[in-house]
N, C-alpha and C positions, 0 to 999 in steps of 0.2 A: 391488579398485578399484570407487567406484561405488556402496556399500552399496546394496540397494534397500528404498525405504520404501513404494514404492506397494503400491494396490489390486491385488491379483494378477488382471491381465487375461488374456486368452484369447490364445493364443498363433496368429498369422493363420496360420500353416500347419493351426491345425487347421478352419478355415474355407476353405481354398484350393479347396475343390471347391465354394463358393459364390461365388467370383472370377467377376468376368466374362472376366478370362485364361484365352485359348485355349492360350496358350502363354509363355513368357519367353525363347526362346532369343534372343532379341535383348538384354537384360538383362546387364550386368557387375557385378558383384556389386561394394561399396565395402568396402574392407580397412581406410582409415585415416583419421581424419579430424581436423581443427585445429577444436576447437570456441571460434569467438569473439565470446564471452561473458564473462560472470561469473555470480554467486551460482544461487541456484536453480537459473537455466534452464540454467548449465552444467555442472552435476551431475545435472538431469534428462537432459538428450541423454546424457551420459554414461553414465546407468546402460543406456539400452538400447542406446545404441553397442557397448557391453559385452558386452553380452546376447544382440546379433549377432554377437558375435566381429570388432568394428572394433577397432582402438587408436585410442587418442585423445591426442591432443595439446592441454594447456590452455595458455590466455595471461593475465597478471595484469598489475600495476602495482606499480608501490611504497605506494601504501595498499592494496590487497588480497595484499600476501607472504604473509601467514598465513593467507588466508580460506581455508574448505573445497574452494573448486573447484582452487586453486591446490593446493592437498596433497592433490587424487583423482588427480590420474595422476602416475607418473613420468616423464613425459615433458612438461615444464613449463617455459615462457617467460616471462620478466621483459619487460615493453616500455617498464618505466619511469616515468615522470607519469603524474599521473592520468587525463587524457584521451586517452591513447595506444590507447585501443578506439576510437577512430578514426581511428586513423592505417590507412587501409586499407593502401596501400601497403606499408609494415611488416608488417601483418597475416599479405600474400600471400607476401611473400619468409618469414617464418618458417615457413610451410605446404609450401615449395617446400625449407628448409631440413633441417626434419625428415621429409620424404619422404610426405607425404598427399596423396592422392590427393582428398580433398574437403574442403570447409567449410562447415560451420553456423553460420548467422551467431545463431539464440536469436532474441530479440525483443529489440528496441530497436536505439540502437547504428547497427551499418552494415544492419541485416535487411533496411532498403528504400531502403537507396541503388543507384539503377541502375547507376550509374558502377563501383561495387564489385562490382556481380554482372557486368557484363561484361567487368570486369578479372582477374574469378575467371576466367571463361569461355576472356579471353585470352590467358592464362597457365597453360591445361591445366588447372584444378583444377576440379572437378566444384563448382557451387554447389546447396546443398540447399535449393533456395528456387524460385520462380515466374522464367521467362526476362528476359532485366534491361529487354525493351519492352516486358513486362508489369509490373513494378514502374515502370515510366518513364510509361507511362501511365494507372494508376492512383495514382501518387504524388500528380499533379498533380490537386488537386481538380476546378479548372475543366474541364480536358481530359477529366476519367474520367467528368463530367456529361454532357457532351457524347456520349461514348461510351453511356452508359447511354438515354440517350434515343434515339439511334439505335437502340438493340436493347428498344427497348420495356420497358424500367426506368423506372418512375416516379420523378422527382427532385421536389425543393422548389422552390418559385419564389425567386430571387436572382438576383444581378450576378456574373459568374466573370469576366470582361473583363478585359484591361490594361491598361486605365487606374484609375492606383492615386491620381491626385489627391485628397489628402483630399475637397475641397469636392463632386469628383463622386462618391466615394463616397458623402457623404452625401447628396445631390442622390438617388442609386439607392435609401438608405435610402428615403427619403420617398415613391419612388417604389414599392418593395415594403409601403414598410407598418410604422411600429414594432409591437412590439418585432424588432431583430433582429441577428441572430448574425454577428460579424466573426470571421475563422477565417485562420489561416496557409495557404496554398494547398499549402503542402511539409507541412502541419502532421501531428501525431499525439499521442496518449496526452494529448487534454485539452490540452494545450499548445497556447498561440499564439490563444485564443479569446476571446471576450468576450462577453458579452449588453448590450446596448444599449435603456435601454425606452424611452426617449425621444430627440428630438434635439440638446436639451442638454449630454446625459452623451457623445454619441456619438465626436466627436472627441476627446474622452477616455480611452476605452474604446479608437478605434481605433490610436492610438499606445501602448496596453500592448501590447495582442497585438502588434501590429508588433515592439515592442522584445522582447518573448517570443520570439516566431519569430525575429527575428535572432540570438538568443542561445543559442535551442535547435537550429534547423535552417540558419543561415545564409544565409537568405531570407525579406524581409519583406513577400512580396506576397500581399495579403487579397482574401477574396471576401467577400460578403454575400449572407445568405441571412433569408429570414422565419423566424422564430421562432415554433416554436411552445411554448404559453404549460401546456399538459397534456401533453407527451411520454413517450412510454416509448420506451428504445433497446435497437432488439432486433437480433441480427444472426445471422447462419448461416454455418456452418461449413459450407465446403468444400472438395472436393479435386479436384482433375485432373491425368491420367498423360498419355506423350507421344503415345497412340493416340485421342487424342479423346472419351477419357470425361469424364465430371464429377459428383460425386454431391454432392449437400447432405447433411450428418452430422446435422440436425437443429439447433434454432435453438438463442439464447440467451436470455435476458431478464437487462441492464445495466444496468436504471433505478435504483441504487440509487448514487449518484454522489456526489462534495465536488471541489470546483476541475475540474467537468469530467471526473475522472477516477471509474474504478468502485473502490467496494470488494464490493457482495455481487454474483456471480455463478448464476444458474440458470439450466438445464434441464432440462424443456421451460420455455416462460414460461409464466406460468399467468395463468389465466380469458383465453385465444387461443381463437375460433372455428378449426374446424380448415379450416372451407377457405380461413379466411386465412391461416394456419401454411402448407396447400399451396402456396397462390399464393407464399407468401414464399420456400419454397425452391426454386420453378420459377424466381422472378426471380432469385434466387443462381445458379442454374446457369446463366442466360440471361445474365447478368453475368460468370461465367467464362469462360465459351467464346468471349462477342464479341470477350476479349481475347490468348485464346490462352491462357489459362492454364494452368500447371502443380504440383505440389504443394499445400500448404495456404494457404490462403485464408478470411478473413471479410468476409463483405459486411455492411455494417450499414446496417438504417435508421432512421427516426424514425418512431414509431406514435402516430399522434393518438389518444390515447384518447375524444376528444370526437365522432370522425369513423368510427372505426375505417378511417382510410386511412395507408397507408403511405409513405413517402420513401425513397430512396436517401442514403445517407448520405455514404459514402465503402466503399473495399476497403482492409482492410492485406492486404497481398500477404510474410505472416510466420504462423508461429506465435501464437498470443496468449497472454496470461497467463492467461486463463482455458481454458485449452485443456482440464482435466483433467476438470469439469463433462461437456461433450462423451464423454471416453474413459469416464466412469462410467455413462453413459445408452448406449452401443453394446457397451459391453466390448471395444474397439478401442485398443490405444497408435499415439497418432498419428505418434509422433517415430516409431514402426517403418516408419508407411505414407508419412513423408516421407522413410526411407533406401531404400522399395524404389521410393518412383517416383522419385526422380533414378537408381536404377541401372538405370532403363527400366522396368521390372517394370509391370504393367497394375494397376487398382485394386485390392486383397484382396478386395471387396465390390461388389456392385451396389447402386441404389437401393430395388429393395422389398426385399432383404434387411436395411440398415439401417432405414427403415420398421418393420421386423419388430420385429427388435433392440429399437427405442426404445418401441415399443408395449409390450413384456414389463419392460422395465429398470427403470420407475418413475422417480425423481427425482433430483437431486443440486444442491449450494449449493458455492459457494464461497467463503468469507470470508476475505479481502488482509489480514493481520494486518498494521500499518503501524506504525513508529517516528514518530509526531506525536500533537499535542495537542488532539483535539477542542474543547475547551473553548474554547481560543484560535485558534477560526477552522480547526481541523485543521493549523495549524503544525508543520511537518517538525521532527523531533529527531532526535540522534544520541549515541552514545555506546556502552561498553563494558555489555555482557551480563552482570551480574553473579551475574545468578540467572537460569535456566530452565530452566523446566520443562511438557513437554509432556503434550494428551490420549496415552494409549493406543493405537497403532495398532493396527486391527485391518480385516476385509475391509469394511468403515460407515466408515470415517475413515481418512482418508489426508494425509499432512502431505507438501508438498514447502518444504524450506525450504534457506538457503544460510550459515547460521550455524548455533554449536553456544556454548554458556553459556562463557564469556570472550573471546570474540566480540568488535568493534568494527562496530556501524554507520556507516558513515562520511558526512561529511555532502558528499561528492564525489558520492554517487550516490543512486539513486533509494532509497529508505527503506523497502522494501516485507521487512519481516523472514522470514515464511514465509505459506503459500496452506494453509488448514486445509482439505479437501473432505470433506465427509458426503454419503453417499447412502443412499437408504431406497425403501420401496414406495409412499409417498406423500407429498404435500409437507408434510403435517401432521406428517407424523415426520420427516420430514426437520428440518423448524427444529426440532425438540425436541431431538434426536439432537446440531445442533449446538450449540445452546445450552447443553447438559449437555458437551460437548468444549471449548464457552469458557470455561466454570466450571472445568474444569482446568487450564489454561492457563494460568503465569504467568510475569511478566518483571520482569525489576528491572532497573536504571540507566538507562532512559531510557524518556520517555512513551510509550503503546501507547493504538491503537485497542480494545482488547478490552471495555474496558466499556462501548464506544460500542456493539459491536457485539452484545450481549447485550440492551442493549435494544431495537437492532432486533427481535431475535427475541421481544421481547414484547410486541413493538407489534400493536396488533389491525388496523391497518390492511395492514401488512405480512403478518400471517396468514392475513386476506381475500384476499390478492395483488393490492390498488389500487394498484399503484406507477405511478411516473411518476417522472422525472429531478429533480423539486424538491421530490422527499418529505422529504428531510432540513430544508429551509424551511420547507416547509409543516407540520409534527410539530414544529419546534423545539422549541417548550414541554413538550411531554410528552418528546422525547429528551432534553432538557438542562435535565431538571427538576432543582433542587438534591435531593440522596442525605441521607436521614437516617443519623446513625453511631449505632449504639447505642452505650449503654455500657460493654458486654460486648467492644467491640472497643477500647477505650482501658485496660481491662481487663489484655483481654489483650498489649498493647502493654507496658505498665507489668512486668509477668509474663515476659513473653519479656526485656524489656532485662536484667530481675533476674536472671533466670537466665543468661544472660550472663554478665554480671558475674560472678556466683555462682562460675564453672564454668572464670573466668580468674585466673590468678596475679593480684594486684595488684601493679604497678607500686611503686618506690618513689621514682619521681622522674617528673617532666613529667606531674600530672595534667590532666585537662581541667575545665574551667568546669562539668562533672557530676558531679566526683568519681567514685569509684571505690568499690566493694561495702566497707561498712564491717564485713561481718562477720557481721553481725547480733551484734554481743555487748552491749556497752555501750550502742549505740544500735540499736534492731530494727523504727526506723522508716523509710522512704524517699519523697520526694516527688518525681514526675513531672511535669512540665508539656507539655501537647501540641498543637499548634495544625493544625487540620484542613487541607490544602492543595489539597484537591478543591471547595473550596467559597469564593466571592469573600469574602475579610475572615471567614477563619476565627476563632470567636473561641477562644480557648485552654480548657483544660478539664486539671484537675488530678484524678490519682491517687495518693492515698495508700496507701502497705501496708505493713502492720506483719505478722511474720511471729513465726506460735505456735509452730512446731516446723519440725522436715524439711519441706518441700513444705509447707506448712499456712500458711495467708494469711487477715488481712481485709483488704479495700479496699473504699476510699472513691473516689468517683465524682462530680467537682463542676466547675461552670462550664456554659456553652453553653446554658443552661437542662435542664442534669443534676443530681441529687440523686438517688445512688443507693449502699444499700451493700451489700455481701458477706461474710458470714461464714463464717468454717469452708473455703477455697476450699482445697481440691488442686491442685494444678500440678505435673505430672509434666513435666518439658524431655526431648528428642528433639530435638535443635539441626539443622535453624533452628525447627523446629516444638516447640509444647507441646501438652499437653492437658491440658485445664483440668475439672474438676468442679465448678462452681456448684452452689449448694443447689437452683437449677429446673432443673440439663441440665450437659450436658457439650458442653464445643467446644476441638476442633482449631484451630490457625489456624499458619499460617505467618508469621514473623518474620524481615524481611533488614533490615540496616541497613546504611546508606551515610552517614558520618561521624552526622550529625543528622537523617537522611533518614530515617524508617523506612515500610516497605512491609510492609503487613500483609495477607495470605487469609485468606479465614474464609470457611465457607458458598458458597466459590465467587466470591465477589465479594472485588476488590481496595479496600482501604484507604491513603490517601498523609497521613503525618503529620510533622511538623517537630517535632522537643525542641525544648521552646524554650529560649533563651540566657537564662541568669539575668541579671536587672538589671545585677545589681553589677559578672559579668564584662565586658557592653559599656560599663560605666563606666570600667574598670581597662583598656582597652584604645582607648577612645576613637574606638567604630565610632558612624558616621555613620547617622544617618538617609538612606534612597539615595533618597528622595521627589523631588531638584530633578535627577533623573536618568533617561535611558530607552538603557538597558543590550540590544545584541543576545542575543536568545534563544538563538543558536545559532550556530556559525560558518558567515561568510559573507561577500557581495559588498557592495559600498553600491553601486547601480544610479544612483540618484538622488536628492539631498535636495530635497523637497517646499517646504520652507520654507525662510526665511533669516532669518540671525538680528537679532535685534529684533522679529522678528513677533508680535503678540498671538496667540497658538492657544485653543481649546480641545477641553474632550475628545473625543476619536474622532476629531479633525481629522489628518491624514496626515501626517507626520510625513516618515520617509525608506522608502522602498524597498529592498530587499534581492533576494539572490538565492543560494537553497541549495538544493541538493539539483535542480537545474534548476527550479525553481518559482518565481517571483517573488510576495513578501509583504509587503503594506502595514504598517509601525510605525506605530502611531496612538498621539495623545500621551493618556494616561491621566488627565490634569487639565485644566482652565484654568490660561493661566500664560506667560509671554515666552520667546523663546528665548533664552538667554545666547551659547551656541555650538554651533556643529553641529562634533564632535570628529572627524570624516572627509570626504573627498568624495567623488566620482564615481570609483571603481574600486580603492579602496581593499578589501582584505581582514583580517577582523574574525574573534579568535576569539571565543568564546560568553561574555557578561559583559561586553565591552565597550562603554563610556560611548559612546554615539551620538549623545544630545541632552543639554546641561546646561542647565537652566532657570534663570531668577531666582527669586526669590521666590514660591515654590508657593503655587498658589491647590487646594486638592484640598478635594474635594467634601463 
């Protein structure tokens, strides 16, 4: 039960003579526990609930029946729809059902509903989490400001009041000062926020997050805060047991963010004076304890890189996703130090002992491998795993993930596929280390972050460690610079489909619009046609190959502004892989094909290509040009249509609103051009392809 893939950490019994515990006899040790969660993070608490000798009890739905966390334990509950991970109630009585004695709530989810941790509380079950008027009063933004400043935590200037009037909302804008940050008061994970630069946009902007936080936390009451315009968000990890200690584990650095939310993770941050690093985890612990706090905790703030002054952000009062960064720079598993302090036990560690720890450990990155589409705004996908394949683990790389290759990501839930962590002795090797773990990494049937985030790691500014929360805007052109394709990898495209073919009985009836391997007898020529899909208005590029013998190939290389040929090629198949002998080199590449879809590696870097459909077949079947149409990317909610129809639009004008994977995503119309008909309305549900806007007579560009 539980596989373990982590980093092999130090087992805290063998540090327990560096404990500030005098003693445990007051401690009950936890025997069983209902972890209510899903992917990842309930197959991480898993493995070391395990590893304690707890049993565990998992809970799923009916889109996660076959997911991995549901088939880690035998002892496994259906709750049903898909949003039944929050059905606390249900939660509790299944925990009370199968005899647990506790509940981990993961992150997300119920992790910082109060009302859930005191219904744990009054119901006998042990919650493994912070007391529910410690998640009650850090929940609430306004109120935990208020608290913070009390205990001499520096917060940011804004409005936390309740009064949610638009008009005096904006009235407070103007009075802190644009640009600035309208935020869900219940809010969390990027959700429910908005930046505002002017007064303009503002009542615009404040009614998204409103409609955001209503749909994510079921409360739409906003605070405003000043904006700052250079931020880095850094936040620190901490923990406190029920005897009144509290240690900061060392910080984070978050700046590396899309919609608010993080993808790259590190610690320590880097280019930090250290006695502002001190100051920052003297204030995390002065921020603990003014609330009573217990278990694991991150305080976060905002670090003006222009000022070098920091902000109070907010506390999740949970685990966090990035929690593993933290365990690689201490050599501590946290999930272990959050099952001994609910079972009373005193900290494992003091704080110069961690100090120590992080002083000798060097560095560690985290990168959120993500199901979305950079390209297109980081728009959430989803779909079935048709190919994966992971780095290497080893004691440098640590994969924690919640899928395995025929997988479904589904588009009910957050799209975070697995968490890659590298650590090393410096941060320089660090991004190298993971850089060369993304270059192994690959995934077929649905879009992935991964080539986003390999050019992070070759960004020179990123390697300097300038970061700040708008580095992704501010880099745009160099991150989403259009990718040259050689020819060598249309090549090998052409190569792999051949050998395919090759290697398959041919059919003698229901061929495709591509026909099928002729043999090579009579005819020993073959043409490909390929249209790039990684690049806006790919233009097509054809390969020719005519084949001399066994394995033995020339091709022709033409279109795109290619003219290129090959003689004499070898192509040894190893399905899905070939390898190919050119007259300059020799190159491997990986071949998956999904109907017309083909996904090509090579060199580490991923390739997205479309066969294209001969002429004549869209004649003989009479497929439309889909130009006077704007089709949902992905399944999902219609929130709102922007327009109505007869409207003149044009391009990038907004079109309808949507909402998947909890994230709300502006459609913008792709041309100039009238609406004909908007094909849904307000709460309609939509699978992926379907017609959302029909225009008139296309005006395109």
């Amino acid at each position: 039960m539980f596989p373990s893939k982590l980093r092999a950490l130090p087992r805290a019994s063998h540090y327990r003579f560096l404990s500030t515990s005098t003693s445990t006899s007051t401690s009950t040790p936890i025997t069983s526990v209902l972890i209510a969660n899903r992917g990842e993070i309930a197959l991480r608490v898993g493995r070391t609930a395990s590893a304690l000798g707890v049993r565990c009890t998992t809970i799923y739905t009916d889109p996660d029946a076959n997911s991995q966390h549901a088939l880690s334990s035998p002892f496994a509950v259906n709750l049903g729809s898909a949003n039944a991970y929050l059905d606390g109630e249900r939660i509790i009585k299944v925990a009370k059902e199968q005899s647990c004695e506790a509940l981990h709530p993961g992150y997300g989810f119920l992790s910082e509903n109060s009302a859930f941790a005191k219904r744990c509380l009054e119901e006998g079950l042990v919650f493994i989490g912070p007391p529910w008027k410690a998640i009650e009063a850090m929940g609430n933004k306004s109120r935990s400001k208020d608290i913070m400043i009390k205990a001499g935590v520096p917060c940011i200037p804004g409005y936390h009041g309740g009064n949610q009037d638009p008009k005096y909302l904006l009235e407070e804008a103007r009075r802190i000062g644009f640009p600035v940050m309208v935020k869900a008061v219940k809010g969390g994970g990027g959700k429910g926020m908005r930046i505002a630069f002017n007064e303009q946009e503002f009542l615009d902007k404040l009614e998204s997050a409103k409609s955001e936080g209503r749909n994510s936390f079921g409360d739409d009451e906003m605070l405003v805060e000043k904006y700052i315009s250079t931020p880095r968000h850094i936040e620190v990890q901490i923990f406190a047991d029920k005897h009144g200690n509290a240690v900061a584990l060392g910080e984070r650095d978050c700046s590396l963010q899309r919609r608010h939310q993080k993808i790259l993770e590190e610690a320590p941050a880097p280019n930090l004076a250290e006695d502002i690093r001190q100051d920052l985890w003297e204030k995390a612990r002065a921020a603990a304890l003014a609330v009573g706090y217990e278990g694991a905790g991150t305080v976060e703030f905002i670090f003006d890189n222009d000022t070098n002054e920091f902000f109070f952000m907010e506390m999740n009062t949970r685990l966090q996703v990035e929690h593993p960064v933290t365990e690689e720079i201490t050599g501590e598993d946290l999930v272990s130090w959050q099952f001994k302090v609910a079972a009373g036990e005193r900290l494992p560690l003091d704080q110069e002992t961690i100090a120590q720890r992080i002083a000798e450990r060097g560095w560690a990155i985290e990168a959120r491998i993500y199901a979305e589409n950079p390209s297109q705004n980081f728009m959430p996908d989803s779909g079935k795993l048709i190919h994966l394949k992971t780095p290497p683990i080893s004691e440098s790389v640590r994969i924690d993930a919640g899928f395995v290759e025929g997988d479904t990501v589904s588009s009910a839930y957050d799209g975070m596929i697995a968490k890659l962590i590298v650590s090393g002795e410096t941060r320089e090797v660090v991004i190298r280390k993971l850089y060369a773990a993304l270059q192994e990494y690959e995934v077929v049937g649905l879009s992935t972050n991964i080539e986003f985030l390999k050019k992070i790691c070759k960004s020179p500014a990123f390697i300097r460690g300038e970061v700040e929360t708008g580095y992704i805007q501010k880099h745009n052109d160099e991150l989403f610079a259009p990718e040259v394709i050689e020819p060598e990898r249309f090549a090998q495209a052409a190569l792999g489909l051949l050998s395919k073919e090759l290697s398959t009985p041919a059919p003698t009836i229901g061929q495709g619009p591509h026909g099928t391997a002729v043999g090579f007898g009579s005819s020993s020529g073959r043409q490909f046609t390929f249209i790039p899909t990684d690049v806006e208005d790919g233009v097509p590029v054809t390969v020719s190959v005519e084949q001399l013998g066994r394995n033995l190939y020339d091709l022709e290389v033409k279109g795109g502004g290619l003219d290129q040929s090959y003689s004499s090629v070898v192509c040894e198949p190893k399905s899905p892989s070939i390898s190919t002998f050119f007259p300059h080199t020799r190159i491997e590449s990986t071949i998956v094909t999904d109907g017309d879809k083909i996904t090509l590696f090579q060199h580490g870097k991923q390739t997205h290509l479309t066969l294209a459909t001969p002429s004549w077949f869209e004649k003989a079947l009479g497929l439309k040009d889909a130009a006077n149409s704007v089709l949902a990317p992905m399944p999902c909610k219609v929130l709102r249509n922007e327009v109505k129809e007869g409207d003149k639009v044009e391009k990038g004008q907004a079109l309808v609103v949507i909402e998947s994977m909890k994230m709300e995503t502006v459609i913008r119309s792709p041309q100039n051009g009238t609406v004909a008909k908007l094909v849904h309305k307000e709460g309609d549900i939509c699978k992926a392809g379907t017609v959302l806007v029909l225009f008139e007579d296309a005006q395109v560009d």
